[in-house]
C-alpha positions in Angstrom: 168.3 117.6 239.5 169.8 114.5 241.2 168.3 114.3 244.5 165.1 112.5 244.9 162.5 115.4 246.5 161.3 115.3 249.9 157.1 115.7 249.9 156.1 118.4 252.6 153.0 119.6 254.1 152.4 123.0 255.0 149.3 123.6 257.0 148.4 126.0 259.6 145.0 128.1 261.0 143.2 130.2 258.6 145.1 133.8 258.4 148.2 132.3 258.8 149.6 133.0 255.0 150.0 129.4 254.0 148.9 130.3 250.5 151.3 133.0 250.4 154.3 131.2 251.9 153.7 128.5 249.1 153.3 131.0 246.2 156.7 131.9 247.2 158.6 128.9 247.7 156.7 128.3 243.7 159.1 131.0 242.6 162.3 128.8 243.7 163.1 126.2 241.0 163.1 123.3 243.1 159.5 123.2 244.1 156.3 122.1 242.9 152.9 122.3 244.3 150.6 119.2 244.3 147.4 119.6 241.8 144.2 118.3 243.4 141.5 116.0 241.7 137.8 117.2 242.4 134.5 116.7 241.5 133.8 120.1 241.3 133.2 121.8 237.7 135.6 124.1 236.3 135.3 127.7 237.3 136.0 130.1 234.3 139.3 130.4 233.2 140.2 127.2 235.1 142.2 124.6 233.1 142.3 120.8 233.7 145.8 119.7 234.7 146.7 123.0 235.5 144.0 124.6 238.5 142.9 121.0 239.3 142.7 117.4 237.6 138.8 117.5 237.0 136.8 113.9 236.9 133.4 112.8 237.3 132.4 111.4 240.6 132.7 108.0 239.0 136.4 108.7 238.3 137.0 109.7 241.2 135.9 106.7 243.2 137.5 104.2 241.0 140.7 106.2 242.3 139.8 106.1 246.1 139.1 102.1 245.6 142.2 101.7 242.8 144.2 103.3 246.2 145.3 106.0 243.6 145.1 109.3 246.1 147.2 110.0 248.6 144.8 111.2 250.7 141.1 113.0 250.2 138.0 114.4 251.7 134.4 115.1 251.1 133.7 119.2 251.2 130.5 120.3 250.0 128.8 117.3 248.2 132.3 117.4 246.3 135.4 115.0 246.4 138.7 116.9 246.8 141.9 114.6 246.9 146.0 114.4 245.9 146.9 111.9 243.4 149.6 109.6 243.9 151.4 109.3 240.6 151.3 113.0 239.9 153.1 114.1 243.6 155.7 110.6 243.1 156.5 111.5 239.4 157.3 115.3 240.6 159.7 113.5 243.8 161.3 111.2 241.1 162.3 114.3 239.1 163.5 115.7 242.0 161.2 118.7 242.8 160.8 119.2 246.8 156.6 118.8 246.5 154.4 120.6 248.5 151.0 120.0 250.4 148.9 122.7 251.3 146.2 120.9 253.3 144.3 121.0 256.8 145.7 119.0 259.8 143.7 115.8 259.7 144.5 115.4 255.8 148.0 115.8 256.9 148.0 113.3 259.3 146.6 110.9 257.3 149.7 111.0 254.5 151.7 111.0 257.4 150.6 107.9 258.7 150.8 106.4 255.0 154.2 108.1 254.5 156.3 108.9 257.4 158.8 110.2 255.6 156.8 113.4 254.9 157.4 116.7 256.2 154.8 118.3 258.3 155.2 121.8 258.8 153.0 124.0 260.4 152.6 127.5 260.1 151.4 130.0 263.0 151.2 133.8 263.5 153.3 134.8 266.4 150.3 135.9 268.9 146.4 135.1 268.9 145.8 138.8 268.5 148.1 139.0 265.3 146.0 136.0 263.9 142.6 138.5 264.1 144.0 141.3 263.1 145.2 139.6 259.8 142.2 138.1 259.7 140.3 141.9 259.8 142.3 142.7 257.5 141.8 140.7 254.4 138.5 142.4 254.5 136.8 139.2 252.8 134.8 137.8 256.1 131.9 139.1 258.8 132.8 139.9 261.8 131.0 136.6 263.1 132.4 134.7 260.1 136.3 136.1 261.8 135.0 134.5 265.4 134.0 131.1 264.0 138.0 130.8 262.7 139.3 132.0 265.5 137.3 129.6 267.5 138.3 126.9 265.2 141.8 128.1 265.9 141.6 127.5 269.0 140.4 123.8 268.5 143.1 123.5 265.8 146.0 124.3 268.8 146.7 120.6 269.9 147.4 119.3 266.2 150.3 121.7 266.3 152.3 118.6 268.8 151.6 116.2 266.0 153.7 118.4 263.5 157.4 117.9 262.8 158.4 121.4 262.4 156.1 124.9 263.9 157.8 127.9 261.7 156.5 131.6 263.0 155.2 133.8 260.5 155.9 137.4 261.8 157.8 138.5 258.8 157.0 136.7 255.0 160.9 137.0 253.9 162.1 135.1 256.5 159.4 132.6 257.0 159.9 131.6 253.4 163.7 131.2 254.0 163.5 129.6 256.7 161.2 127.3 255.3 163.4 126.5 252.6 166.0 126.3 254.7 164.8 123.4 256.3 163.4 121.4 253.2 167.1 121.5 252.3 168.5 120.5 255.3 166.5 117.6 255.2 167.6 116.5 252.2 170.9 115.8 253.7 169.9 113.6 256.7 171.1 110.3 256.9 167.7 108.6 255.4 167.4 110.5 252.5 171.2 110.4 251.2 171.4 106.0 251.1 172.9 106.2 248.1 175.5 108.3 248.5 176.3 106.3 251.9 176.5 103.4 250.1 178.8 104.7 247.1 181.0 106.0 249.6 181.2 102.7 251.3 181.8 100.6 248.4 184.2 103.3 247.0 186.2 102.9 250.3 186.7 98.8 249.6 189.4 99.7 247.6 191.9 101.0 250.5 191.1 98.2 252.6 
């Protein structure tokens, strides 16, 4: 891979199918997923560097005041948080890297990286959104009204996001997500380089 990778963040209201869409933009060779650092001990079978980067709470402040994280949060007396060199190292190689986080998160990279992506992801109709809900069969019925309340707080966020991408039917969601991502590899600020080659290159002839 030649291309530096563009960093995107895919975000979207609970029942949407963000974790889905992601797992299968994973299966395309030109993405990676960013791997959180937390707080939080391993869960069985988890594996440092692989599930999660796991440090102590120590750790993990040094890298919020060493400015090491692209962004993080507090959930549950535990630090949650994307580290910097891991998501650059993966754009340097090329690999499109992906964000799965919530709005405010996103918002924050944004503001530190404008260049990012933001793409959110939405059911196409309110009662679509419950009924998937329902149907993972994990949550109470009053647990399934608290996220569709919180949907509806989570609405004006959506004007804050670069791209809104239906998910009615998963095939074409993920292409059309990936799609996009490679579109956007071809706009003006992310092909410099080849600008300038072409440029110089065209010296010659004048």
């Amino acid at each position: 891979m030649s291309k530096k990778g563009i960093l995107a963040i895919i975000s979207g209201f609970s029942g949407a199918g963000k974790g889905t869409v992601v797992n299968r933009l994973l299966e395309k060779e030109s993405y990676a997923v960013s791997i959180s650092a937390t707080t939080r001990k391993p869960r069985t079978g988890e594996v440092d560097g692989q599930n999660y980067f796991f440090r102590t709470k120590d750790e993990f402040e040094k890298m919020i005041a060493n400015e090491q994280l692209i962004e993080y949060a507090e959930y549950v007396g535990n630090y949650y948080g994307t580290p910097k060199d891991y998501v650059f190292k993966k754009l340097d190689e090329g690999f499109d890297v992906i964000l799965e986080i919530e709005m405010q998160g996103a918002l924050k990279v944004k503001e530190k990286f404008p260049e990012t992506a933001l793409i959110f992801i939405t059911p196409p109709s309110a009662d679509e959104l419950k009924k998937r809900l329902v149907g993972r069969g994990t949550e109470t019925a009053e647990q399934i009204e608290k996220r569709m309340s919180r949907a509806v707080d989570e609405c004006p966020y959506m004007n804050q996001y670069d791209y809104i991408i239906v998910n009615d039917d998963l095939d074409e969601c993920v292409d059309e997500i990936h799609r996009l991502l490679q579109s956007i590899h071809n706009a003006k600020e992310n092909q410099q380089e080849l600008i300038n080659m072409i440029t110089e290159d065209l010296k010659k002839y004048k």
